[in-house]
N, C-alpha and C positions, 0 to 999 in steps of 0.2 A: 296542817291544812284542815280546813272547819268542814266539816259533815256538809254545810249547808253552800259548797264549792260549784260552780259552773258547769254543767254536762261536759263541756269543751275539756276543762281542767281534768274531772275524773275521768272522759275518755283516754287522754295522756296518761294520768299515773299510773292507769291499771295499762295499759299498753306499754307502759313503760317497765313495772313490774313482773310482766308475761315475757319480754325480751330476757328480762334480765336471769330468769328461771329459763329460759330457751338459751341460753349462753354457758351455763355454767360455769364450768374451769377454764373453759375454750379462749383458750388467751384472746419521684415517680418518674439520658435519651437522646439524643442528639436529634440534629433534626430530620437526617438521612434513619431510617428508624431499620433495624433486623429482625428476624424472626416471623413466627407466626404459633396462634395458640387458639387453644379455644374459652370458651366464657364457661362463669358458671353453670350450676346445673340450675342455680335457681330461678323458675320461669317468670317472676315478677322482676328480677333483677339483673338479668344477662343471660346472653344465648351467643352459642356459637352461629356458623352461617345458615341461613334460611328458617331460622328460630325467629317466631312471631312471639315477640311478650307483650301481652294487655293487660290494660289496668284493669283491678280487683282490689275489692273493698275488704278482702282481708291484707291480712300481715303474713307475708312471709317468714319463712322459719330463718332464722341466722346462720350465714352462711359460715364456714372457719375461714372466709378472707375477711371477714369482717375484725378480726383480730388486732390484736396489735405487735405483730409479728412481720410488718411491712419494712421493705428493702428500701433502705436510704438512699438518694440519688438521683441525678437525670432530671431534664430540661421536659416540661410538657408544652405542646403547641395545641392551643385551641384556636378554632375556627370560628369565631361568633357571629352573628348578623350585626349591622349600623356599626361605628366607632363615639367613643366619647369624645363628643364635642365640648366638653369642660368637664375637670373635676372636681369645681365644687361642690359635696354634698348636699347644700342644706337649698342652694336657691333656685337649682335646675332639676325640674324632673325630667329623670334621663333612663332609661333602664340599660344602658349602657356603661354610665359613671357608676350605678350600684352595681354591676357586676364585674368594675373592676374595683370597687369597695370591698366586695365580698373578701378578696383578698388578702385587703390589709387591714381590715378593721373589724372588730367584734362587734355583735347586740350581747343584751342582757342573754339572749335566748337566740335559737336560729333553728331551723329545720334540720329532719332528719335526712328527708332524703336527697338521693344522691350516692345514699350508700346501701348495700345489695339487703339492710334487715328490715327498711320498707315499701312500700311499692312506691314508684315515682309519682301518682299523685295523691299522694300521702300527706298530709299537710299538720303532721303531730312534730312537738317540737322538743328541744334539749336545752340543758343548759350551755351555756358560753362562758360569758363572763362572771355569768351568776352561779356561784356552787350547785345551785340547785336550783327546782322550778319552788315557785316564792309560796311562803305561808299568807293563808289568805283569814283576821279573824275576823273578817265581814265581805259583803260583794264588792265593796266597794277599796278594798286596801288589798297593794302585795308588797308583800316584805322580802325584800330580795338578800341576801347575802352577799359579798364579790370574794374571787377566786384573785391569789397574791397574782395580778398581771401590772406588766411595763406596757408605756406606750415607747412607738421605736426611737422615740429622742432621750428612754432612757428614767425617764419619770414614771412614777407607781399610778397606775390607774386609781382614782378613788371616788365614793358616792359624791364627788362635789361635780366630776366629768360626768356621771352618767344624769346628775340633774341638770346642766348646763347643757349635753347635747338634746334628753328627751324635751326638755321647755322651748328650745331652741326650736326643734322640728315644731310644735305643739303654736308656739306665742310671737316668733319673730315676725316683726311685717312684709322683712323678703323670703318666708320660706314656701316654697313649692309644695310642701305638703301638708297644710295647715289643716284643708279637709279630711285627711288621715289621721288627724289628732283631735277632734271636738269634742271627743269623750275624756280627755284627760283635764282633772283637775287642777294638778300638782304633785311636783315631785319633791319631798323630806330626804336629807338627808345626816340622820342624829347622830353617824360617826364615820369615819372615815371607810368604814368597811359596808356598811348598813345602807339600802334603800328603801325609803318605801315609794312607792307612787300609790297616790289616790286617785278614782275617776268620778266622774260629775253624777254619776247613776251607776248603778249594774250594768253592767260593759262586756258583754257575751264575748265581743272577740279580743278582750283586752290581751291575755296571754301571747296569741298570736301578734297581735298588732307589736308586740315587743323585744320583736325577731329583729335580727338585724338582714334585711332581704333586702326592697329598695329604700328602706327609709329606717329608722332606728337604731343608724350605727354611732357607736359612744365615738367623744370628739376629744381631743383635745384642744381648750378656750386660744391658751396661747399661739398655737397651730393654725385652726380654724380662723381666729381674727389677723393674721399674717399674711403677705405677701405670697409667701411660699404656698399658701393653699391653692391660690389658683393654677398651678405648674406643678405639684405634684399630693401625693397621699400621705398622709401620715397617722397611723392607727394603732392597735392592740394587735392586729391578728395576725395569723401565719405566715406571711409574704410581707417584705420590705419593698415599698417602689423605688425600682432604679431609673428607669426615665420613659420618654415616650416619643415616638416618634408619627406624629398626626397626620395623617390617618392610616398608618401601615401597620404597627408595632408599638405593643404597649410591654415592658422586661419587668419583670419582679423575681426576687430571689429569696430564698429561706430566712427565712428570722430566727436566727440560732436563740434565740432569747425569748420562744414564745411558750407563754405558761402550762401551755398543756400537751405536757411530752405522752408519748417520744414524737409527737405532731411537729408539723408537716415534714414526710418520707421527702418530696420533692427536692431538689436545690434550688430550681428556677423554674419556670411558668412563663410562655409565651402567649401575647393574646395578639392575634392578628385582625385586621382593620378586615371591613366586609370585601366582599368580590362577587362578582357574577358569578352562575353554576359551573361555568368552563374551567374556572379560577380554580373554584374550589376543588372540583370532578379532578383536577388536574395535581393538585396538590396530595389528596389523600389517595391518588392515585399511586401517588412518586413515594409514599411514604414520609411526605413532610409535616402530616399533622398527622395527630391524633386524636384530635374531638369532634366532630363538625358541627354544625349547624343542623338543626331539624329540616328534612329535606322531605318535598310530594314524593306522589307515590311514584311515578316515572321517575325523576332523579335519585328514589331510592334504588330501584331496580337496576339501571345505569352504572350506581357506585356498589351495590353487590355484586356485579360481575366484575365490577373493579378488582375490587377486593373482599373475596368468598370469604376472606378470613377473619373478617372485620364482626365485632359484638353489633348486632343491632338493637334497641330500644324503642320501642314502639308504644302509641297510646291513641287514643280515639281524642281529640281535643275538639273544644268550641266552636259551635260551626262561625261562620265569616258572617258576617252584617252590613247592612245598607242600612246607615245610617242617615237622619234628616234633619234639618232647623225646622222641627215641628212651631216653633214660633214667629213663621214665617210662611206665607201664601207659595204656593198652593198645600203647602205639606204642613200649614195646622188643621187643614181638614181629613179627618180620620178615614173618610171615605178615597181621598186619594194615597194615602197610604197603603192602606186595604187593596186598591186595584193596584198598586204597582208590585203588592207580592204576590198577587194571583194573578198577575203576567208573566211571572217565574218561571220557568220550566225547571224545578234544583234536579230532578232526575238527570235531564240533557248536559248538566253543568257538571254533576258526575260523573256521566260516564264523557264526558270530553275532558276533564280537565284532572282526579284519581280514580283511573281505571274502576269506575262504578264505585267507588268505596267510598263508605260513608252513609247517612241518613239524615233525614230534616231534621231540623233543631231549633230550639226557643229560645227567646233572649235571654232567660236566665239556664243555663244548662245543665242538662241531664247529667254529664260527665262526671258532675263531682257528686256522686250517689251518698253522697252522707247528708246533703239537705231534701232530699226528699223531690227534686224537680222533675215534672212531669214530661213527656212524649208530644210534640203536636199534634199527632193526635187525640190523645187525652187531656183536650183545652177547649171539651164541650164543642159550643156551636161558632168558635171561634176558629178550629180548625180547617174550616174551610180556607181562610186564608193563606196554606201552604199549599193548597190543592192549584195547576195550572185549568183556570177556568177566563178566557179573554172575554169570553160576552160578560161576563158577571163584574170582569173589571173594568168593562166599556161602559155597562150600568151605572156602575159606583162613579167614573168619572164624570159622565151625563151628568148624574144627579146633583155633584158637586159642583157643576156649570162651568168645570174643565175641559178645554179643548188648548190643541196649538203647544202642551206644556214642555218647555225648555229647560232645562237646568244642568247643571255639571255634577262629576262625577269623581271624585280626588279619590288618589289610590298609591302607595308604595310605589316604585319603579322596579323594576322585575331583580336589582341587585340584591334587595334587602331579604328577601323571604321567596324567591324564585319567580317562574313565568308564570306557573300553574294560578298561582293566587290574580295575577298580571291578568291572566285567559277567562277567568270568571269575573271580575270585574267587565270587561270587554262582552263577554258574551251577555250578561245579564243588559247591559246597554244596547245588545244588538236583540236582545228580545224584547226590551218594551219600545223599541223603533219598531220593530214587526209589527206586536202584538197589541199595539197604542198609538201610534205614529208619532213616541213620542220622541224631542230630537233629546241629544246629552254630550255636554263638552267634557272631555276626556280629561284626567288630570294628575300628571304621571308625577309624583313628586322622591326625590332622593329621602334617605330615613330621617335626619335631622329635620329639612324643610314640611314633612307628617305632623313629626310631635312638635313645634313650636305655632302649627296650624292646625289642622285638623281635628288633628290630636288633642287639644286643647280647647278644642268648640268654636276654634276660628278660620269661620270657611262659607262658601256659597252655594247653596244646591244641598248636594247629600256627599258621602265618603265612604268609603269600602274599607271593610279594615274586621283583622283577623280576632276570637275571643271573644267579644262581648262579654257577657256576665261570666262565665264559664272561665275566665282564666283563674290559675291556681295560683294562691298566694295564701302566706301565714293568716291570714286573716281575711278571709271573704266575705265577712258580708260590710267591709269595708266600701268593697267596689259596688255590691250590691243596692249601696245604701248612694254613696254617691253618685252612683252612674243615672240616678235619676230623680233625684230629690231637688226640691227646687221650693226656694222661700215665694210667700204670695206672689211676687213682683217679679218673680221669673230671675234665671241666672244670665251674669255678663262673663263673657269670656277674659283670657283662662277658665275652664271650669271643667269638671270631672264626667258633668251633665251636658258630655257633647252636640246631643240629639236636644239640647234646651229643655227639653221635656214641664210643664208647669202642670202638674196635676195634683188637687190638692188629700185627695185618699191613696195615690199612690204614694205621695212625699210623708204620710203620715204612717201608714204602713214601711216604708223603707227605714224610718225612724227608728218604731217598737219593734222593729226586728232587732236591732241591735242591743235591748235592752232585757233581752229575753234571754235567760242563761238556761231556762227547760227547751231541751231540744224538740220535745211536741210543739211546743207550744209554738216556737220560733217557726218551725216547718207549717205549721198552717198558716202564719202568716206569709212566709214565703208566698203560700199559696194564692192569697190577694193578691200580691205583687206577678206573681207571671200571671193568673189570669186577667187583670186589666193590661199589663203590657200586651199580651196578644189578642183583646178585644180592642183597643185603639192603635194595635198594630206601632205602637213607640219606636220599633226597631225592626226591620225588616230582615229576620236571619234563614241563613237559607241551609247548608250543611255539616256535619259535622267532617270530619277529615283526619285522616294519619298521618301524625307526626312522627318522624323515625330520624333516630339519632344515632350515627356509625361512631366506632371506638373504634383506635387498633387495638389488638387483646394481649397484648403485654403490657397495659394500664391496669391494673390490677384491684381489689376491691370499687370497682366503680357502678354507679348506675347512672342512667340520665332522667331527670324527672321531666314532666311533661314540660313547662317551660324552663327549660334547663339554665339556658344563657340567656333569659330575660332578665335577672337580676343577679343576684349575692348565686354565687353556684362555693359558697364555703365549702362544702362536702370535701371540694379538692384538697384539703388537708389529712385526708383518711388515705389519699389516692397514693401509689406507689409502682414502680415497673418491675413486672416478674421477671 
């Protein structure tokens, strides 16, 4: 690797090398589950009952279950939010078909965590499929190696699949993630074992971007162009699909045949379809699963009396957003933006909805402390806009020659991610009725009906919805960059730029962020980017909130990263029952 490597890239190796010196010598059940145990000691990475673990931007020390000394065996039942509504990879963005991807198919590269040696939102990566992380003799090339892997029809994985799926994601005219790849030039491949991929520019997150998480998992051509792809999986990685039953039950079982032994401990992996709180409260109550879903703060507290014995996992995540069609009256005027987040009350919205927990947040998020994102408060004379001030947003409307304003309000339905999320939605609409007399149609939508709408930028009014810039993925400033860039002539739906957003120093600054491999350099431009977001007020965010994720603790090496089961949750191939 060349001296003149990407801060991202050296962050890794030497993180990767500090493990590896932290490690030394030091070498997953039916569905009625027994026992009980407690977690590690490590506080970044499990805790027995009434153990709070926060994210921290160091690196934990390596734990000895991090070994490879794991009990072969046993069924795991996981809990997730939504079901896949198809598994096609390449034309549906679904963060539900990538997290039953994670399973059976590898990236070049994938995340670490998940497992107890980094903190869950840790977002440094490893190799996969690639022996190693790639020789780089310029910004713009990585030269990958491949690791002797089968796909599960029994065929050797080679550089001709992994340039066939990444061009695939990158060039197809039906791929859903075409905006995730703009930075890729092409991909070479001189020999059967060998890749290179080139990008268009210096590509700060290209490393990342080549994770296999929701998008970058290697295909096979014959597979993928097949009948068979629509109805079931077929990949390189841990877990073989066995079938699926929509929307209850998704089965996968060990792949005695996968290259990187003594992986995956498990024999089988259950992924169960979503449910209301009751559903689930009831399930990990019974002993029937063992992962759940990230649960509010009430719902936490509810399932630790459940079950005292249960690991919990906790993180400060993204605060929630009221999103707009800024390209669209009344909400292309900045001014009406501006009063309807300073008709807020997020104080009232916390202590009703996570027992006070929590703090204001910016649309690009503090949480992920390695770019440098500021405080709302410290957003200068912009922070007023988080402050509840109703004359000043009665001003703003006045001014704007807003009166009478009507619009809807689309949101989750309380199955996918609880009521809590449901309750703020609801109240925030019952304060700018107060506080504005303004009216707002309710719009309670199932998880699938979000992301093929809202989700997508296709919708009326504004939308509620959890993350914003803040969610953690191999590669952020991916989202950073899409979630608001926009060509002169504005975006048409599908689009990544929900909120439409057309600004032409923000689209230009979201650009050179990604081209910027010196981390100063990239974090002051950050710094453009959330201070004009929170002086046009682009996105209306209001709090941050804990995520906490229960285990039963005879899952052994496990951690849960802060979106655990929003995409590829691979890690489960390290997982094992004590």
């Amino acid at each position: 690797m060349t001296k003149d490597t990407s801060y991202w890239t050296k962050t890794l190796v030497s993180r990767r090398a500090a493990l590896r010196v932290a490690m030394g010598t030091a070498a997953f059940g039916a569905l009625s589950l027994v026992g009980c145990g407690g977690g590690s000691d490590n506080k970044s990475g499990g805790g027995g009952a009434g153990t709070e673990i926060k994210a921290t931007s160091e690196v934990p020390r390596v734990t000895e279950a991090d070994s490879k000394n794991g009990k072969p065996g046993g069924r795991l039942v996981i809990q997730p939010t939504g079901y896949a509504t198809t598994l096609v990879l390449v034309t549906t963005n679904n963060n539900s078909t990538a997290q039953m991807a994670g399973f059976t198919h590898s990236g070049l590269l994938s995340l670490k965590n998940g497992r107890p040696i980094v903190d869950g939102s840790d977002v440094s990566v490893q190799p996969d499929l690639a022996v190693a992380l790639p020789e780089q003799p310029d910004q713009m090339t990585y030269i990958f190696k491949l690791n002797d892997a089968k796909f599960h029809n029994g065929r050797a994985v080679t550089s001709e699949d992994v340039k066939y799926s990444l061009e695939r994601y990158a060039f197809a005219a039906d791929s859903a993630y075409k905006q995730n790849w703009t930075w890729l030039d092409k991909v070479d491949n001189p020999d059967p074992k060998t890749v290179v991929v080139k990008t268009k520019a210096p590509y700060a997150d290209a490393i990342g971007a080549l994770c296999g998480y929701s998008d970058g998992f290697i295909m096979a051509k014959e597979w993928e162009e097949s009948a068979d792809a629509k109805t079931k999986l077929m990949g390189s990685g841990p877990f073989l699909f066995v079938n699926t039953e929509s929307p209850v039950i998704t089965r996968f079982k060990k792949n005695p045949d996968y290259f990187m032994k003594p992986y995956p401990y498990l024999d089988e992996v259950h992924v169960l379809g979503n449910a209301d709180f009751a559903k689930r409260y009831a399930d990990f109550a019974a002993k029937n699963v063992h992962v759940t879903y990230w649960h509010a703060a009430e719902e936490r507290d509810q399932l630790k009396q459940a079950r005292p014995d249960a690991k919990l996992f906790q993180h400060q995540y993204a605060g929630y957003n009221v999103i707009m069609r800024t390209d669209q009256a009344p909400f292309k005027d900045e001014r009406v933006r501006q009063a309807l987040s300073m008709a807020i009350d997020r104080k009232a919205i916390r202590e009703a909805t996570s027992k006070g927990e929590g703090e204001p947040d910016q649309a690009f998020s503090w949480t992920i402390k390695t770019w440098g994102f500021r405080k709302p408060a410290d957003l200068g004379a912009a922070a007023k806009y988080w402050n509840l001030d109703v004359a000043a947003a009665k001003q703003l409307l006045s001014a704007a020659g807003v009166s009478d304003l009507k619009t809807k309000m689309s949101h989750w339905d309380p199955t996918v991610i609880g009521q809590a999320y449901v309750d703020q939605a609801t109240l925030i609409q019952t304060q700018w009725r107060q506080n504005l007399g303004i009216q707002t149609e309710d719009v309670s939508l199932p998880f699938a009906q979000m992301f093929s709408t809202a989700a997508v930028g296709n919708y009326e009014g504004t939308y509620f919805f959890p993350g914003g810039g803040g969610v953690i993925s191999a590669a952020p400033g991916v989202a950073f960059k899409n979630g608001v860039f926009s060509p002169p002539e504005g975006v048409t739906a599908p689009t990544p730029n929900t909120g439409h957003i057309n600004d032409s120093a923000l689209s230009a600054a979201a650009e050179k962020q990604s081209t910027q491999v010196n981390l100063e350099d990239r974090k002051a431009t950050f710094k453009i980017m959330e201070q004009i977001m929170a002086d046009k007020m682009y996105r209306i965010t209001t709090n941050t909130f804990t995520t906490t994720y229960l285990t039963d603790p005879k899952v052994a090496n496990i951690q849960m990263p802060i979106t655990a089961t929003n995409s590829a949750l691979s890690s489960a191939r390290y997982w094992w029952f004590a």
